[in-house]
N, C-alpha and C positions, 0 to 999 in steps of 0.2 A: 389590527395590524400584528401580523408574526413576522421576526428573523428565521430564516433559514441557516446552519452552520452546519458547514460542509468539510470533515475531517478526512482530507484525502490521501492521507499516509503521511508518511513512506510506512512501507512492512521495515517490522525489524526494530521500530522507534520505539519497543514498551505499549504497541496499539493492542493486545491481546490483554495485557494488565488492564490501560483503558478501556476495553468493549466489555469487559466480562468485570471490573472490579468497581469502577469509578465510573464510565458514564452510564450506565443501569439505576444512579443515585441523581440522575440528571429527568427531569420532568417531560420533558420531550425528546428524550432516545430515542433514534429510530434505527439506530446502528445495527450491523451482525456478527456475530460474537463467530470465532474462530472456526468453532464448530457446525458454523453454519446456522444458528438460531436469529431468527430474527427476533431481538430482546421485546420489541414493543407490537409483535401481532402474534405473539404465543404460536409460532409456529418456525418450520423452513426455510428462509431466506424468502421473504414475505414479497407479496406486488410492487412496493416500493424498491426495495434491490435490483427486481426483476427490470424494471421498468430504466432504472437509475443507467443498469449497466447497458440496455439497450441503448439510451440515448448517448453515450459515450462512447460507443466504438462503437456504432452499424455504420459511419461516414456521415459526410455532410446531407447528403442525398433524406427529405424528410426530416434532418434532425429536429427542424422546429418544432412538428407535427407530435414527435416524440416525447420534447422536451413540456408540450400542454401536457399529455398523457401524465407525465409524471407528477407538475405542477397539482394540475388535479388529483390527484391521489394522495400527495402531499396533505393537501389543505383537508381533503379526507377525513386523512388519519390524526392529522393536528385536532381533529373534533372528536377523533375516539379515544386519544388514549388517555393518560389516568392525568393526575394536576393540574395546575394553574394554566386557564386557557394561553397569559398571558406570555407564558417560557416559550424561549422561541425554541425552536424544532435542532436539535442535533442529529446528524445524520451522517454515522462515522463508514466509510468502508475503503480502505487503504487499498482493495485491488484495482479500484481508478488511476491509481499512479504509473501501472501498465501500459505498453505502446498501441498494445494490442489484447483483445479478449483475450486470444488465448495464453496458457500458463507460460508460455519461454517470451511474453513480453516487457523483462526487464532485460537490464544491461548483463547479467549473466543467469542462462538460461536453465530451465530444465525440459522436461518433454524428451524427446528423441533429437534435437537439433545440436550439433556438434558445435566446437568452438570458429570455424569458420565460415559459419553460417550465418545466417542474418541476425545483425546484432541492432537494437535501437540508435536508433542517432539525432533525434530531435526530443523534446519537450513533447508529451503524452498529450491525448487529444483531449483530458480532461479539460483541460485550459479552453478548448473551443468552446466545450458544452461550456462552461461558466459564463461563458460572454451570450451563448443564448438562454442560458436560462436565467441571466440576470434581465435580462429584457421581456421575457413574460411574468415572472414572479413579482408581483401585485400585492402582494399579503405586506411587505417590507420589505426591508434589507438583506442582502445576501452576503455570507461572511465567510472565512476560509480560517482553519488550522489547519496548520503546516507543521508534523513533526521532521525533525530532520538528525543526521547524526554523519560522524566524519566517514569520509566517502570510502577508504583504505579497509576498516573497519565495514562500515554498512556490506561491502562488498562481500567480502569474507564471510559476515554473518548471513548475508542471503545465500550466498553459494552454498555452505552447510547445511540451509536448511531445504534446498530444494536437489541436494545432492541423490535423492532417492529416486529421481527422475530423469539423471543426467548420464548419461551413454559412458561409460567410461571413467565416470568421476576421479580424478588424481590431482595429485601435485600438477602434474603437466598440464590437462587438461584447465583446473584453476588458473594456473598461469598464463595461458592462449586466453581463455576468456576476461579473464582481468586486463590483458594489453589491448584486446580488440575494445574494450570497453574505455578507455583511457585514447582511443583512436583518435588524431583528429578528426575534426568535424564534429563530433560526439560530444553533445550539448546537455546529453541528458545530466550528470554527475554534478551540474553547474547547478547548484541551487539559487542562487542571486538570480541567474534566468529566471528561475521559477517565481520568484516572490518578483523579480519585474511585472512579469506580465499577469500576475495575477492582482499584482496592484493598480493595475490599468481597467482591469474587470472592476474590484470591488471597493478600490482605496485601502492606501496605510492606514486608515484606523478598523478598515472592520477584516485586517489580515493579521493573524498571531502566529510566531516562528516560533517554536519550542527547541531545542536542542535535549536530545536525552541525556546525554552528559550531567544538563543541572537537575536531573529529575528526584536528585535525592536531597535537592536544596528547597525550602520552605517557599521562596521566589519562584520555583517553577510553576508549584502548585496556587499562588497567588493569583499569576500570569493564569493561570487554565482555569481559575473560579472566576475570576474577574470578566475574561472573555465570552466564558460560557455561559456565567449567568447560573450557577448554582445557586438554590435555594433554600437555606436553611442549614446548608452546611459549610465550616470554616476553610480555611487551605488546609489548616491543622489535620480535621477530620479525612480527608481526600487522603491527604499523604500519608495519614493513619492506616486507610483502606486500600490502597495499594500494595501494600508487604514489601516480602521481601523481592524486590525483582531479579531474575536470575536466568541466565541464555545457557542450557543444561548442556548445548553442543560445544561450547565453547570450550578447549582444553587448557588455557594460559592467554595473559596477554595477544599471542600471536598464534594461534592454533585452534582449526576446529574438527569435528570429526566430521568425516563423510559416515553416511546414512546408508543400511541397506537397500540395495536396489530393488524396487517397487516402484516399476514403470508408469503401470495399472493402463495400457498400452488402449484396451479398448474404450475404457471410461474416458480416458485423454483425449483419443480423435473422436469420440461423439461430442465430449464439449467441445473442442475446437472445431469442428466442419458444421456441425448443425447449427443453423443460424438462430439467432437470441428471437427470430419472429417466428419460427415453428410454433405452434400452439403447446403452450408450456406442459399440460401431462404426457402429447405424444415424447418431447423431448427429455421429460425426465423421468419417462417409463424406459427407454431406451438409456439410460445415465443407468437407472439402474440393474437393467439386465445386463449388462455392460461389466459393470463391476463386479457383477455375481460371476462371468465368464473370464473375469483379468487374472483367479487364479489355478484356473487350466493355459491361459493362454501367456503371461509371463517368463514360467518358464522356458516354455515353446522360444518364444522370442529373446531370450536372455544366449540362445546358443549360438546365436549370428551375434554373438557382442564378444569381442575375442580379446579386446583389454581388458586388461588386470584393474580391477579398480581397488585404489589404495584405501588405509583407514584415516587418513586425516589429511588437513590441508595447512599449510603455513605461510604466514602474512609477510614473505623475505622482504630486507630492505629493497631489495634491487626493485621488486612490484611496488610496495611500498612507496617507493621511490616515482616510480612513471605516474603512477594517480596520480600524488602527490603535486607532481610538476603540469598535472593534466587539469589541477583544479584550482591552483594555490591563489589564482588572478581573481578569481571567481569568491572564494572564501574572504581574502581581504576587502572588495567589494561589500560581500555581503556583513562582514564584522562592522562594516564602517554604519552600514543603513540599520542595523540592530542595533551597534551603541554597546557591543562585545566584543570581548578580547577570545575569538574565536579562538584562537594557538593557544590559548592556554586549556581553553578545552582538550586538546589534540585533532584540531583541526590541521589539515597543512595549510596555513599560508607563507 
């Protein structure tokens, strides 16, 4: 009998500290570190990834069918990689928390898609897959980390970092995409949703909520060994291996830089249009002929882009303020079910 844990994000929570610093000390990693390496099959974002993100956004259509394909591969690799057969399987990859495969599937975009465009409005379809893939996974238990961080903040720091892809990038443009995301109806920013229905999949005890805020407190790292089942190492040593963590776009409290524009226009719509069941080398022989062509063709494309893109973006009360009021019901909810004083973090409730 193996646990499966399933580290779904968010991007932005400290998950590139954890793929690359701390879960690689973890026995059954099967996580992909930033750069694209799949830590635990010495290679490119390995069959397991591959397979992971098929069964997560192709639709409901086959997902069950999907969801063996992956099981099996799973239970695979659980027999190839290095230590104790008995650690259960981590298997971190945060772009699950996406609406959608492609890259403009969170609540503020990048890619080509402008701020009055389609913006997410429900709970990400990972949530479906969990509920099928807890009904074929036979090996054990199926478990879920949740990192999570205040939504004003998370925001800002996503927008910065995917500012290299966003049409326009400014102050203004931030601000359109922060209020459409704060839209009614728009469920996604609600984390308490999230740990709802995820505890309906797997149960409160095999769901852990992290907040990055306490990440430099010896409790968090407690909290992430206990869960995960490290072996052989303290919270001490974890929190040792982590360093120093640091968001290098961040300019102060309330400021981040925007990023030079770097559409990569062709490599974008091959991964977004070519479907995840193409035979994997035609699709990423095309990925990467694609890229080799993004810098003759970027420029080309940058000349139909006639806004001024600024160099930084700022967190105003007044935005501040609309998240704030878009989540605050949602954050006290969920302080209540943690047994945290979420606001003192800098959460809004």
């Amino acid at each position: 009998m193996v646990d499966i844990i399933f580290h779904i994000g968010l991007p932005k929570t400290a998950t590139t500290t954890l793929q690359e610093q701390v879960f690689p000390l973890h026995n059954g990693f099967v996580g992909v570190s930033k750069r694209g390496e799949c830590l635990s099959e010495n290679g490119k974002r390995g069959m397991a990834y591959e397979l992971l993100t098929r069964a997560v956004f192709q639709g409901a259509k086959g997902q069950r069918d999907r969801v063996k394909e992956l099981v099996t591969e799973l239970e695979s690799l659980h027999k190839r990689i290095k230590g104790d057969s008995s650690a259960p399987l981590l298997f971190s990859v945060e772009g699950v928390s996406r609406n959608w495969a492609g890259l403009s599937g969170y609540p503020v975009g990048e890619g080509l898609r402008r701020a009055d465009e389609k913006t997410p409005r429900g709970l990400p379809p990972v949530i479906d897959f969990l509920k099928d893939f807890d009904k074929v996974w036979g090996s054990g238990r199926v478990r879920v980390l949740f990192t999570i961080r205040s939504q004003p903040l998370w925001l800002a720091s996503l927008y910065s970092q995917l500012s290299g892809r966003i049409y326009g990038a400014s102050q203004r443009n931030f601000e359109e995409q922060m209020l459409s995301a704060a839209a009614e109806g728009n469920s996604y920013l609600h984390w308490s949703s999230w740990v709802d229905e995820i505890k309906q999949v797997v149960g409160s005890d095999h769901l852990c909520v992290l907040p990055i805020e306490e990440i430099g407190t010896l409790e968090y790292w407690k909290r992430l060994s206990e869960f995960v089942e490290f072996q052989g190492k303290s919270a001490e040593e974890l929190m040792a291996c982590s360093g120093n963590i640091q968001n290098k776009r961040n300019k102060g409290s309330a400021a981040w830089e925007i990023r030079p524009w770097k559409p990569r226009y062709l490599s974008y719509r091959v991964k977004t249009t070519t479907s995840l069941s193409t035979f994997p080398w035609v699709r990423n022989t095309g990925i990467h002929l694609a890229k080799r062509m993004d810098k003759f063709v970027d420029p080309f494309i940058s000349l139909f882009d006639r806004r001024v893109r600024g160099q930084r973006i700022e967190l105003t009360d007044e935005i501040r303020g609309r998240i704030s009021d878009h989540v605050a019901a949602s954050n006290r909810k969920l302080a209540g079910e943690l047994g945290k004083d979420l606001g003192a973090l800098g959460y809004p409730v």
